[in-house]
TIDREN-708460 format. One record per atom (N, C-alpha, C): y, z, x negated. Coordinates in steps of 0.1 Angstrom, whole numbers, plus 5000, padded with zeros to 4 digits. Layout:
REM TIDREN-708460
YZX;...
***
This chain:
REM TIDREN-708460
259162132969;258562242976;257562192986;256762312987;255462242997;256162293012;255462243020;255862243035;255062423038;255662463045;255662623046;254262653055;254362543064;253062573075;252462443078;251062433078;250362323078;250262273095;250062153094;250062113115;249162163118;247362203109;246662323120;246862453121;248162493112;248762643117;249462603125;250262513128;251762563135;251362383151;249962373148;250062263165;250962143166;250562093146;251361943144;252661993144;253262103142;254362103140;254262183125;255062093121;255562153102;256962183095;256762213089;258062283082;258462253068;259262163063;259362113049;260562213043;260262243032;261662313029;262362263018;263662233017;264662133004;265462243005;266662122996;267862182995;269062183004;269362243012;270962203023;271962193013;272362073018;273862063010;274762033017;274561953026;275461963038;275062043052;276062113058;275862233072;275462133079;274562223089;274762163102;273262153108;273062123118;271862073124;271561923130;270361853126;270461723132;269161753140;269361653153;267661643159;267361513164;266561423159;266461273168;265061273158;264861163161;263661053157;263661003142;262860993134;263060973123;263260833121;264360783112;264060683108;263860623097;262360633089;261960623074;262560483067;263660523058;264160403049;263560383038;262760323038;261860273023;262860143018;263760123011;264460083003;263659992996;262260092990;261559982980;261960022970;260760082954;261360092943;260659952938;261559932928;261359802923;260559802911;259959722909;258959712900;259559672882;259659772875;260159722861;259259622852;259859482851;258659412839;258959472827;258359482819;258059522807;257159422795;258159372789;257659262777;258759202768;258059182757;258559142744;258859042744;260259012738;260658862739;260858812722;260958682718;261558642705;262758692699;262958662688;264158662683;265058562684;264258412688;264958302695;265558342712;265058422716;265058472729;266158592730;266758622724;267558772721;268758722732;269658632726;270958532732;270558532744;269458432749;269358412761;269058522769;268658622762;268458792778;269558842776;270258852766;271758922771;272358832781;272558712777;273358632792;272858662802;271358662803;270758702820;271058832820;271458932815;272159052814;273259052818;274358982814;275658992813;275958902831;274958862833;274758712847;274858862857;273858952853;273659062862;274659112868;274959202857;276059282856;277459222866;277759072862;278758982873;278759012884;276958982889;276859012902;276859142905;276659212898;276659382901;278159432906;278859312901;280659362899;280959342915;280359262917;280959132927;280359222940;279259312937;278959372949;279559482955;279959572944;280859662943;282159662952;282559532943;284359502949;283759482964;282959392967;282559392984;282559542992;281859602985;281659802988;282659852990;283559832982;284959872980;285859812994;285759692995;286359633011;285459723022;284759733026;284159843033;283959983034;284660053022;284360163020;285860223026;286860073026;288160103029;288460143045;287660113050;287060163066;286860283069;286360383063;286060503064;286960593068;287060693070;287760753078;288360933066;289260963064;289361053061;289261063041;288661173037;288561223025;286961143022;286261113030;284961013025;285760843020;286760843024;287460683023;287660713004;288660763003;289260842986;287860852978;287160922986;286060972979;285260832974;284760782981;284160662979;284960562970;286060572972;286860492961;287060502946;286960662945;287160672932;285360662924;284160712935;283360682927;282960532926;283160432937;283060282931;283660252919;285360322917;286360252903;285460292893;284960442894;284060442880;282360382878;282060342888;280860242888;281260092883;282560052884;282859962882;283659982862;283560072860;284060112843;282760132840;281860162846;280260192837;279860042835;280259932843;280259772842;281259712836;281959782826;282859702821;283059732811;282159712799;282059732782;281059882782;280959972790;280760112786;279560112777;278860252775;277560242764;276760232770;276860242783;275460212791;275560062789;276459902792;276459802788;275659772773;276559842763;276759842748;274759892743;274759972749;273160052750;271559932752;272459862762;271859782769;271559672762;272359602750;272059502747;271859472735;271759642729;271659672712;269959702717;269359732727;268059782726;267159642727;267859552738;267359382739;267459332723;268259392716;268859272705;267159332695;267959492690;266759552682;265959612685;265159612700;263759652700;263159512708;263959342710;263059312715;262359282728;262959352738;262859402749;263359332757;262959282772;263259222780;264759302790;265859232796;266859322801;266459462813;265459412817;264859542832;264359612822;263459612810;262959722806;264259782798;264859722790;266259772784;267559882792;267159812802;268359892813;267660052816;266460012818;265760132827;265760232816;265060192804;265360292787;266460382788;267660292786;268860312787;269360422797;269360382806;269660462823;268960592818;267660582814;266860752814;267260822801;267860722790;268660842777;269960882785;270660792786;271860902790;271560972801;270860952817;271061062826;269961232817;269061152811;268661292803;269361392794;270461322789;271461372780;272361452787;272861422804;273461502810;272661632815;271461582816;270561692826;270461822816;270061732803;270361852791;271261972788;272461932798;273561962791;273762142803;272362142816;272462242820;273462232830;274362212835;275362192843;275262132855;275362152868;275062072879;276661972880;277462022878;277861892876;277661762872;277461792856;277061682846;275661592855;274961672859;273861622865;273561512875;274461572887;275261502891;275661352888;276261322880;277161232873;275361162864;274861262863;273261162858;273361052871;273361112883;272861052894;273360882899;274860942890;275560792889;274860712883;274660762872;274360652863;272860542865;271960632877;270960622879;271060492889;271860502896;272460422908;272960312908;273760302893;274260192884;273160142878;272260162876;271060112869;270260082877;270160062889;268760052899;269859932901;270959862905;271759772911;271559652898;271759742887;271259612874;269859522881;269359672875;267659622879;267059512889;267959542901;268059482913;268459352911;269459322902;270259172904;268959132894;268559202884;268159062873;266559072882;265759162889;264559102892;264758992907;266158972908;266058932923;265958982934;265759132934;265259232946;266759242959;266059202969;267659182978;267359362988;268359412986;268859532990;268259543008;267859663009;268059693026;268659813027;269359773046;270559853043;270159913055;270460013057;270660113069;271160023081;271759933083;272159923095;271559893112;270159923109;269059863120;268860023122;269560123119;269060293123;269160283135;269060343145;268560373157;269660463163;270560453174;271160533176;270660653177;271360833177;270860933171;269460973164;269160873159;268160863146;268660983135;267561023129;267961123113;267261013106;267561013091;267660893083;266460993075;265560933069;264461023063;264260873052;264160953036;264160873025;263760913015;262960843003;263060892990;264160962986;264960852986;266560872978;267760782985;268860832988;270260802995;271360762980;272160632984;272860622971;274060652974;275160702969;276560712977;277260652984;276560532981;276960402989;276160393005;274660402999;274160393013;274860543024;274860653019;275660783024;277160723029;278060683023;279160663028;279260583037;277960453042;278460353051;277560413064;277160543062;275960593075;277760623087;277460583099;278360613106;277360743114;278260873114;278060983121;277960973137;278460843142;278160833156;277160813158;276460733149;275060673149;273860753150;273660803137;272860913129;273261033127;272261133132;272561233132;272761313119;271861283111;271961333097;270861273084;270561283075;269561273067;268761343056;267361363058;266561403047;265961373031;266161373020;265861263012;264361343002;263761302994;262961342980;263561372970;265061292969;265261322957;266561362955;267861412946;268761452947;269061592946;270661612947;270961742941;272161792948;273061902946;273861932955;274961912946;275461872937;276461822932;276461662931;276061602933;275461462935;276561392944;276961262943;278061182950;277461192965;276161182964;275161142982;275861282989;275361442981;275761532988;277161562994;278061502983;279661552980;279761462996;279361312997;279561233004;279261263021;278161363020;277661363038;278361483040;278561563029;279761713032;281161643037;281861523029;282461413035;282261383051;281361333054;281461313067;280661393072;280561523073;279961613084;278461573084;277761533077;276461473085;275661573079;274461683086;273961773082;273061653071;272161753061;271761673050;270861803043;269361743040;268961843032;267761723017;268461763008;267461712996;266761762987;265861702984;264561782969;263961812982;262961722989;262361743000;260661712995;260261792987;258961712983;257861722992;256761602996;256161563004;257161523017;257961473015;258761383028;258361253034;258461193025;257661103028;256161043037;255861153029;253861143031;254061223046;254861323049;254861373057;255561363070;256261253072;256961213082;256661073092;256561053101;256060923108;257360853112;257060713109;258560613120;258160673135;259660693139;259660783152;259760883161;259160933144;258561153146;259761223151;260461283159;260761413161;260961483154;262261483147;262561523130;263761663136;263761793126;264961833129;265561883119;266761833110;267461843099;268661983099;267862083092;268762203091;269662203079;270862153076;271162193061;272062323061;271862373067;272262493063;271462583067;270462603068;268962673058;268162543050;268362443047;267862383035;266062353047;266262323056;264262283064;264662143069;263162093069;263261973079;261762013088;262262043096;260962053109;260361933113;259161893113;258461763118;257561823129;257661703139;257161723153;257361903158;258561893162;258762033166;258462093179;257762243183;256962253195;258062233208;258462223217;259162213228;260162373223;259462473221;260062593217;260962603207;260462533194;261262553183;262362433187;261662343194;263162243196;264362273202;264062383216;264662413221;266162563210;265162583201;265562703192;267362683187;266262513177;267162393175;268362353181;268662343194;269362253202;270062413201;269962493205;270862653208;271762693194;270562633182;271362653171;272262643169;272062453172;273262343170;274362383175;274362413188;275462443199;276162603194;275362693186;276062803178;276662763166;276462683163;276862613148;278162573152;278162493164;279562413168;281162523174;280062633179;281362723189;281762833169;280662833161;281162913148;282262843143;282162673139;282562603136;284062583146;283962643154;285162643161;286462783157;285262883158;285762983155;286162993141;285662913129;286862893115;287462853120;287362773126;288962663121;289662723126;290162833136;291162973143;291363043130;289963033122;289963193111;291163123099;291562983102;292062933088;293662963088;293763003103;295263063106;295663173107;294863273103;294863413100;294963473089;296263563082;296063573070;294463633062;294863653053;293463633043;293363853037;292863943048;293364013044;292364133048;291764233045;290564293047;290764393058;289564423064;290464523076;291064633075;291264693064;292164803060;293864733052;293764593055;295364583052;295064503037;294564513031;294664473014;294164293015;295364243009;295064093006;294564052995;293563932998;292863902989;293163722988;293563662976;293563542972;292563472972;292263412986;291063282985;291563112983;291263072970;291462992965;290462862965;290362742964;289662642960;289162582945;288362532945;287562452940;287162352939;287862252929;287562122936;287662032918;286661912922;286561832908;286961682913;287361702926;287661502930;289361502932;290361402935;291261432938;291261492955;289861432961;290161382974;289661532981;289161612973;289161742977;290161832981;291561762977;293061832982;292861862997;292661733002;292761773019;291861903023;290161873019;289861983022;290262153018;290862123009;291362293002;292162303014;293562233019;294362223024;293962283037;293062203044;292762243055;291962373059;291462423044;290762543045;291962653047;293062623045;294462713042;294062783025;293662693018;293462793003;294662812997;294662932990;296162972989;296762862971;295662832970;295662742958;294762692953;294562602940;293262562936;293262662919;292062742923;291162802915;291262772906;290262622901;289462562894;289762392893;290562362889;290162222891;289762172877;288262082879;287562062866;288161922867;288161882858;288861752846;287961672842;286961702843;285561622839;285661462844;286061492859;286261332867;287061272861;287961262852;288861172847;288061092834;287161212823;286361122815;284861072817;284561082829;283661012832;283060892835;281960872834;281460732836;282860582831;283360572826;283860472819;284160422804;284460332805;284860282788;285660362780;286860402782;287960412770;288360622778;288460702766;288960812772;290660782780;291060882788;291960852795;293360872784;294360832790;295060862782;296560932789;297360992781;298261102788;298461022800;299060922800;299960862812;299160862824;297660792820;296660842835;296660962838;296461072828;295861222833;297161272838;298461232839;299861292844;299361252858;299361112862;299761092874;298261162881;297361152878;296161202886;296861322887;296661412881;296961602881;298561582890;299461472887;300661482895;300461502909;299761362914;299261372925;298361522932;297561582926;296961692930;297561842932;298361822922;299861912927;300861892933;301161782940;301961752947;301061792960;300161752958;298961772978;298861902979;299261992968;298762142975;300662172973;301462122975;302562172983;303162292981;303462272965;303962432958;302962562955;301762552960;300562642957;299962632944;299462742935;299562702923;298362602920;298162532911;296862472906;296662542893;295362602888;294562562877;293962472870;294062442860;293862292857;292762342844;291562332842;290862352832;290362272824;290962262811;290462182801;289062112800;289161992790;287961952792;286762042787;285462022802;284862082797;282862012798;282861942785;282061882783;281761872767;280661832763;279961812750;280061662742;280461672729;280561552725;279561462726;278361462732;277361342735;277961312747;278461392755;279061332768;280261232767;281161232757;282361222756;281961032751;282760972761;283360882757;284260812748;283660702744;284360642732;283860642721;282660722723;282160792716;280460652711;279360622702;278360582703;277260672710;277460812710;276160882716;275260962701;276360962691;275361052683;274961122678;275461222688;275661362691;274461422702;274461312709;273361332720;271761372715;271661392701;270161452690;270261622696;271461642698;271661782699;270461842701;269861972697;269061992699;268862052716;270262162714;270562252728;271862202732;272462102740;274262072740;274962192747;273662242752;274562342763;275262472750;274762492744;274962592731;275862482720;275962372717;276862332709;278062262708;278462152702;279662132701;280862072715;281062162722;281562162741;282362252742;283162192756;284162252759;285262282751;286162412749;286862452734;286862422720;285662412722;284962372709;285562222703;284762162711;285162012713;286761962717;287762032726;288862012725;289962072710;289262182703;289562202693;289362142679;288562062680;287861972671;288661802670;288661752686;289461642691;291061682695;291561692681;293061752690;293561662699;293261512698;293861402700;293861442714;292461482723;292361502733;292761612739;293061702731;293561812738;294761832739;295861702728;297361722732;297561652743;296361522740;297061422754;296761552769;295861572771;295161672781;296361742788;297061822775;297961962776;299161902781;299661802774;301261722780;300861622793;299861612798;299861582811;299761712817;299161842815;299561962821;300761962828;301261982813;302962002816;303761912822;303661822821;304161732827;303961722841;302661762842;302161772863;302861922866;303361992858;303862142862;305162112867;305961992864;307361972869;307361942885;306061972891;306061942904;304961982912;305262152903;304362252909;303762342903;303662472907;302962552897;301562502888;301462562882;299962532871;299862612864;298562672862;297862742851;296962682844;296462672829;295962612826;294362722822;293662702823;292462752819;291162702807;291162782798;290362712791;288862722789;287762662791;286362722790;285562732778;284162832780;283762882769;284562972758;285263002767;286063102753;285263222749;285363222732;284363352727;285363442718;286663382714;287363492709;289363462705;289863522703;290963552706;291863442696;291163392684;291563272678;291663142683;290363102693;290463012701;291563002713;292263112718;292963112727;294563082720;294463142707;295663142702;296063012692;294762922689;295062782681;295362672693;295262692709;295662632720;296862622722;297162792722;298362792727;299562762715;299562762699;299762692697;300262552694;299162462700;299062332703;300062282713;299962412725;300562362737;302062352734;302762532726;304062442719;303962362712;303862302706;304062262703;303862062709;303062062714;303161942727;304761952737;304962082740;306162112748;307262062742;307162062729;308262072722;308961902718;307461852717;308161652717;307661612729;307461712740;307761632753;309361622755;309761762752;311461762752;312261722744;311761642731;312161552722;312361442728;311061382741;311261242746;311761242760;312561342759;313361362773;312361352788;311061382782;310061392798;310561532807;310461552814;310461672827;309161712820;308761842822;307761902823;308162082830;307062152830;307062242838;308262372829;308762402839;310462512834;309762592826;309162632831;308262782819;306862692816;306262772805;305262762799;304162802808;303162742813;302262782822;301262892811;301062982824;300263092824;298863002812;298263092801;296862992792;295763112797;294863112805;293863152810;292663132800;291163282798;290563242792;289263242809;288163122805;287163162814;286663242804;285263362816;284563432808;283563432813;282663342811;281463252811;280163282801;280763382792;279663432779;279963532778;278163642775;277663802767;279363782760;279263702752;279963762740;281663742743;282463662752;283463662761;283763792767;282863822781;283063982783;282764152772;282064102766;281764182761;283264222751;284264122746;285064142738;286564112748;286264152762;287164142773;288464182771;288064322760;289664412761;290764342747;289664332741;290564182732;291564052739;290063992743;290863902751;291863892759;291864022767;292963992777;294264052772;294364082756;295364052746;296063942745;295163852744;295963712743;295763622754;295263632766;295263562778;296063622786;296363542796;297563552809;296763582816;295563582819;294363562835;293263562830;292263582837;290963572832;290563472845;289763372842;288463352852;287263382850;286463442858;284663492859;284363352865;283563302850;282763192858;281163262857;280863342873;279663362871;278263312871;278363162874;276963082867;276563112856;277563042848;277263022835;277063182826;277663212830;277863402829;276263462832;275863442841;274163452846;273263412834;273463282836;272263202825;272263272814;273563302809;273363292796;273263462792;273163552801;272763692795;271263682803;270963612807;269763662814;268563512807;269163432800;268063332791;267763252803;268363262808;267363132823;268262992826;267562872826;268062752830;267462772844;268962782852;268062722867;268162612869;267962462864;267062342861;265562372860;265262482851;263862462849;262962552860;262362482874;261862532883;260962662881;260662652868;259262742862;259962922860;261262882855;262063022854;263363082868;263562952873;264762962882;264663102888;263463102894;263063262902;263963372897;264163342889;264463522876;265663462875;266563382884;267963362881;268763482893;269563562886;269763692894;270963702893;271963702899;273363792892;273663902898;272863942906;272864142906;271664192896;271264112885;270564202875;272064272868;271264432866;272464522863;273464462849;272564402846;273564352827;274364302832;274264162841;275464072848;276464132851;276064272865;277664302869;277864392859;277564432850;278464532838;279064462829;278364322827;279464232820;280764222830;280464122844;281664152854;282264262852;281964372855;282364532855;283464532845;282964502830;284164542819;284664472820;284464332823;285764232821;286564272832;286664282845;287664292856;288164522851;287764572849;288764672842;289364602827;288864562818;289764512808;290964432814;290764362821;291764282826;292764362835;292264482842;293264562846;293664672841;293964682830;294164792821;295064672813;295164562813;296064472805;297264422816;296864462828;297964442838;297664282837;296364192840;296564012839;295364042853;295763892857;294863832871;293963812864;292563822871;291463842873;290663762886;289863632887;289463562892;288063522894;287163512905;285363472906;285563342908;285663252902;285363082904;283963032908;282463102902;281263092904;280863092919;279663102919;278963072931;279163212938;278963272932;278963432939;280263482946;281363382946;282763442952;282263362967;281663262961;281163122977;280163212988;279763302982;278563402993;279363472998;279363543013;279863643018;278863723012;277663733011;276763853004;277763932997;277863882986;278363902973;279763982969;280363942986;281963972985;282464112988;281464182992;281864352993;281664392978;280964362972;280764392957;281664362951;281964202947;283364172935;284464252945;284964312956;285964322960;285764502955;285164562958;284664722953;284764722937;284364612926;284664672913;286164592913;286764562916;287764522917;289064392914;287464262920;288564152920;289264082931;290364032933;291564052943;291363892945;290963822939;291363642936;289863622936;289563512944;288463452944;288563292951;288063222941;287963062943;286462992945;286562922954;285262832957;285362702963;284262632964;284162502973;284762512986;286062422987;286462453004;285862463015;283762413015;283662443024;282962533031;283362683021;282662803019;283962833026;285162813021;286362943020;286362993033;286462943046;286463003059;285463113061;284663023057;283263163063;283663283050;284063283039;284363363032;285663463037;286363433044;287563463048;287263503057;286263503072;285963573077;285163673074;284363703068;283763783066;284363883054;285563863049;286863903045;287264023054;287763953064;288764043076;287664153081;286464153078;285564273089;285464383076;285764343062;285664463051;286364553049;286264693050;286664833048;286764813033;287764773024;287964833009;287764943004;287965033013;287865173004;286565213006;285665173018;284165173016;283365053006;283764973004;283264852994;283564932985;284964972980;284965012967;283765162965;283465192978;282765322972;281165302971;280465162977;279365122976;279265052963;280264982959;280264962945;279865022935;280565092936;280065282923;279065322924;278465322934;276765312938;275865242931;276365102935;275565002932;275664962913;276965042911;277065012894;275865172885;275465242896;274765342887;273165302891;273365252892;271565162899;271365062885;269365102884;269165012871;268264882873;267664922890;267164812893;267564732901;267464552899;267764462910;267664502922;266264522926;265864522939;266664662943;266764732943;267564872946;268964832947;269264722939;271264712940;271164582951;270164512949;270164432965;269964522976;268964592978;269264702991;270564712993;271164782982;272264882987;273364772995;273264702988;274064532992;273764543004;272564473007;272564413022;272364493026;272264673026;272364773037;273764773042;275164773033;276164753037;276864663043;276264573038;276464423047;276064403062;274764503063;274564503079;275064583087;275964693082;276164753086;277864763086;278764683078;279464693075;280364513086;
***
């Protein structure tokens, strides 16, 4: 994004606008980390030569290990759910270094293209994170970011490039950079630095997960940051409007500092709201649940008071490493995550990724033309039964110590729900052959409804489903043709275009006319905007990122239901966006 106001409009003072991913306000001095990108050689070697660049390959990689496990002694310092967090993404930085296809990738392209190890790695590194980026998902994307991170540390050992670290920052300094790695993010101490701005990055990304981790406001996709900041400058880090203000007038600073100090007494006033039931101001309770893809997100759910977890995505278990997981791992992880939410139910949703993603795999699947449209999710666990029994008997098995629903994604019709549940007895059935515990009843088999052609055949489905989840992302893109990846279309990414909520609309009456729960896991349950609407056509359950749920829960308790529900009906006979946003935020201000 370009900077909003130039220094001869606004008297040297400028306005950059990114992305907030972590809340909050920072104000100090800048202090520009140039890291240094490293310079890739690029050149052909012999066929006498092949042996000897894998070993200086394989030499790298050692040291790559060796730095890690150091990171890992350090990371054990940290304080809280940033400690966990950091740990689990080191173990799998350290399985991307140990046989994976990014290794395997690595030394089939030195062998048969020829190629020296820095140019081989860097190839490498940009097929698979492109293969994820493909795949449309800010998760997946994300998890590019890993891989990117893992490959700049290669790069690093074999050209010799010695690392610089943050630790010369400046007391209440904001940290201003190209790019932050999880690592450099997790060892920023919060006493120090007030927060950081970067160029590059995403809000699913380890860096963002990581400063939401430690409170450190944070705003990324900062383009012209660089060029536009001085060692020194008078920086002010908003991530929760997504700005970084440079040289700010005495006025705006002061704006700043009043913000901060409103940010802190709001932030006081959740943490009161987390002790109050969850309940609208006319009496009617509504299920605010979590959302979480780490283990170490338990605490935060917990502390949000979520009455359970939503959504928990499973993706983190097959990621970034060598060998897919196998039941006995995926028991005790999912055990553990049911055991931290303390009798509250979990959702546990199948894997949901594409066979170019899938490990164990060579990658040759990744031609796909569209992955987002092919063989993923259901699809893919229907196809791999192998993985969807082991998947389902660590369900059950994590159900002996604690509720669980299982959820399945991409579902398009009522055969898919019923060759699962199938599967699942029948998994139940030689877990109790091998004398395992698993969960007393059969958990609830949820369909998400994430696709036109999902809602559209709602009154079916909720024939053969226990629950529904609205995943309204993916539910957006795909009746409205828009990748919001691609900056050129994002604009026209809407989910009050009227098609979206009349897809919403039928699915939440189908589902109540079948007498089954009905759930918003998407972004739109995470907006208070949004919440007089899903609560007026009539959903009761709503899950998000814990560190939405408070502010969602307050702005909970100020809603009249029986006025939501009547601005609703309004807003469902309206054909234009712009007219069903009015009616929205007229009630919203007023409400």
């Amino acid at each position: 994004m370009k900077p909003r106001r130039t220094a001869a409009e606004a008297g040297g003072e400028r306005v950059l606008e990114g992305l907030g991913v972590a809340a909050g306000v920072a104000i100090g001095p800048a202090h520009v980390y140039e890291a240094g990108s490293v310079a890739v050689p690029d050149y052909a070697i012999g066929a006498e030569q092949v042996e000897a660049e894998q070993r200086r390959f394989a030499d790298a990689v050692a040291a790559a290990r060796k730095q890690i496990a150091k990171l890992k002694t350090k990371a054990g310092a940290l304080h809280g759910s940033a400690a966990e967090e950091m740990g689990y993404l080191l173990d799998a930085y350290m399985q991307m270094l140990a046989g994976s296809r990014l290794l395997r990738g690595v030394e089939k392209r030195i062998a048969e293209q020829r190629i020296n190890a820095e140019r081989a790695v860097e190839s490498e590194i940009e097929a698979i994170a492109e293969g994820f980026a493909q795949m449309g998902d800010a998760y997946l994307a994300g998890r590019g970011e890993d891989i990117r991170d893992v490959g700049s540390r290669l790069i690093r050992q074999l050209t010799r490039t010695p690392y610089q670290t943050l630790a010369q920052a400046p007391a209440g300094s904001v940290v201003i950079a190209e790019d932050l790695s999880p690592a450099d993010t997790a060892l920023l101490d919060p006493k120090i630095v007030g927060g950081f701005a970067t160029v590059l990055g995403g809000p699913e990304g380890h860096t963002a997960i990581m400063a939401r981790s430690l409170a450190l406001p944070a705003v990324v996709g900062v383009t012209g940051l660089l060029a536009g900041v001085r060692q020194g400058e008078m920086v002010i880090v908003d991530g929760t409007r997504g700005e970084v203000t440079v040289s700010p007038s005495p006025a705006t600073l002061e704006r700043a500092k009043a913000r901060q100090e409103a940010l802190r007494q709001e932030q006081k006033q959740l943490l009161r709201v987390a002790k109050l039931p969850s309940i609208t101001r006319d009496g009617a309770h509504i299920a605010l649940e979590a959302n979480i893809e780490l283990p170490a997100e338990v605490d935060l759910a917990v502390a949000a008071a979520a009455e359970g977890i939503g959504l928990l995505r499973t993706e983190f278990l097959f990621m970034n490493r060598e060998a897919v997981p196998d039941e006995e791992e995926q028991y005790r992880m999912l055990r553990d995550i049911v055991r931290g939410m303390g009798g509250k139910p979990v959702t546990i949703r199948t894997l949901d990724i594409g066979n170019d993603k899938l490990i164990g795999t060579d990658g040759a699947a990744a031609d796909t033309v569209n992955p987002a449209l092919g063989l993923r999710a259901i699809r893919l666990s229907l196809k791999r039964r192998d993985l969807l029994e082991a998947q389902l008997a660590a369900i059950l098995r994590a159900g002996a110590h604690g509720p669980v629903r299982i959820l399945l994604p991409m579902i398009t019709s009522t055969v898919e729900i019923q060759e699962v549940r199938d599967v699942l007895r029948s998994v139940a059935r030689r877990l109790k052959r091998r004398g395992q515990r698993q969960a007393e009843e059969m958990p609830p088999l949820g369909a998400m409804i994430e696709v036109p052609g999902a809602a559209l055949s709602a009154d079916a489905l909720a024939l053969a489903a226990e629950f529904f989840a609205l995943g309204t992302n993916d539910l957006t893109q795909y009746t409205l043709a828009i990748d919001r990846g691609d900056e050129q279309v994002a604009h026209l990414y809407n989910p009050l275009h009227p098609a979206v909520l009349r897809l919403i609309q039928f699915t939440v009456e189908a589902a109540l006319r079948a007498r089954i729960p009905v759930s918003v896991c998407g972004e739109m349950a995470s907006d208070p905007r949004f919440l007089p609407l899903l609560l007026g056509l009539g959903i009761r359950d709503l899950s998000m990122a814990p560190v939405h749920l408070l502010r969602v829960k307050q702005r909970l308790r100020a809603i009249d239901l029986d006025a939501a529900t009547r601005r609703a009906r309004t807003i469902m006979e309206q054909a234009d966006p712009v007219r069903i946003a009015a009616l929205l935020d007229e009630f919203n201000g007023g409400a």
